[in-house]
C-alpha positions as CSV (number, residue, x, y, z in Angstrom):
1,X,9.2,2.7,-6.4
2,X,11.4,4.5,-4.1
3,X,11.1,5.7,-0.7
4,X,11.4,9.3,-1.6
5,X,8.8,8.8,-5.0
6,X,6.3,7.1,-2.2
7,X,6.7,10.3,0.0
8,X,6.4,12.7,-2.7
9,X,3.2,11.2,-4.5
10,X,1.8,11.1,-0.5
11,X,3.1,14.6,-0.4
12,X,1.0,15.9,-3.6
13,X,-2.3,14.6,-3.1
14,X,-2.6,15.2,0.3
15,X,-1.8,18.8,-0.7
16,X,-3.6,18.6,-4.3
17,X,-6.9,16.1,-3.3
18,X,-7.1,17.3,0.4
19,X,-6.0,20.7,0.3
20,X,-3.8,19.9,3.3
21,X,-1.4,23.4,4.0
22,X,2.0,22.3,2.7
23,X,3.6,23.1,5.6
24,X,2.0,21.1,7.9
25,X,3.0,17.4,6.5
26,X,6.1,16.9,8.1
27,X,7.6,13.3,9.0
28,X,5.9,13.3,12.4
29,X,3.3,15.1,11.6
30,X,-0.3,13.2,13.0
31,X,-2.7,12.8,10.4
32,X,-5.8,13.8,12.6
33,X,-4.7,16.0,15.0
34,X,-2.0,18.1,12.6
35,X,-2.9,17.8,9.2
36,X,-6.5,17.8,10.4
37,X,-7.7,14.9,8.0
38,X,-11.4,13.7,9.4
39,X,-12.9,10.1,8.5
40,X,-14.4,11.6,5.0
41,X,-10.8,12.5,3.6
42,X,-9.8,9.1,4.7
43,X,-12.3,7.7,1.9
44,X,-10.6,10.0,-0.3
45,X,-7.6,8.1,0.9
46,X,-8.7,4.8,0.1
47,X,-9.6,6.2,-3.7
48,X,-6.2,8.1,-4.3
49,X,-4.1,4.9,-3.0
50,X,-5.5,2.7,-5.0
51,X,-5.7,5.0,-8.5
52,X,-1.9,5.9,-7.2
53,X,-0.2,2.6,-6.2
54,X,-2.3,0.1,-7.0
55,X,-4.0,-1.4,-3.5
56,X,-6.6,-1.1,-1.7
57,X,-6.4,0.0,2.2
58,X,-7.8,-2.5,4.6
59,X,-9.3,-0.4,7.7
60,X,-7.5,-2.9,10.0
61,X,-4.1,-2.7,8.6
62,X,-4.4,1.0,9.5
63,X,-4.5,0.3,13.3
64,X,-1.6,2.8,14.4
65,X,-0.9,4.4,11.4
66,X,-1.5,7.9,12.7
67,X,1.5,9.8,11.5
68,X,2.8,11.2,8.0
69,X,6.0,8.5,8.1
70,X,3.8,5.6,9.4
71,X,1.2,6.2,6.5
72,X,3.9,6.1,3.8
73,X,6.1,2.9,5.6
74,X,2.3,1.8,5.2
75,X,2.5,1.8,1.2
76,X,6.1,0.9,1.4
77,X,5.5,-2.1,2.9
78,X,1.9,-2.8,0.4
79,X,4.7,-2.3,-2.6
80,X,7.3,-3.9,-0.7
């Protein structure tokens, strides 16, 4: 899977699952503070990423993960 497929599958059910506003994922866009997911859409998260690409999140490997581009280099690096 490519970078770009990676983004766009985050892209679509962040804005499909979450309801997230379209325009406010951008690259450096902070998951929490701009796109304004809580710690019950990041349960969500754990669901969609595993039906999606096949892994499950470990909390601890999120550690720092806070922004749009660090959540997908995230499941890059899973798939990698």
């Amino acid at each position: 899977m490519t970078r770009q497929e990676i983004e766009e599958k985050v892209r679509n059910f962040l804005i499909e699952d979450l309801e997230i506003e379209e325009e406010t994922i951008a690259p450096e866009a902070r998951l929490k503070e701009d796109m304004g997911i809580d710690s019950l859409d990041f349960v969500d998260i754990v669901v969609i990423v595993e039906k999606n690409f096949g892994f499950k999140i470990k909390p601890e490997e999120m550690a720092g993960v806070d922004t749009f581009t660090k959540f997908c280099d995230y499941i890059e690096s899973k798939l990698g």
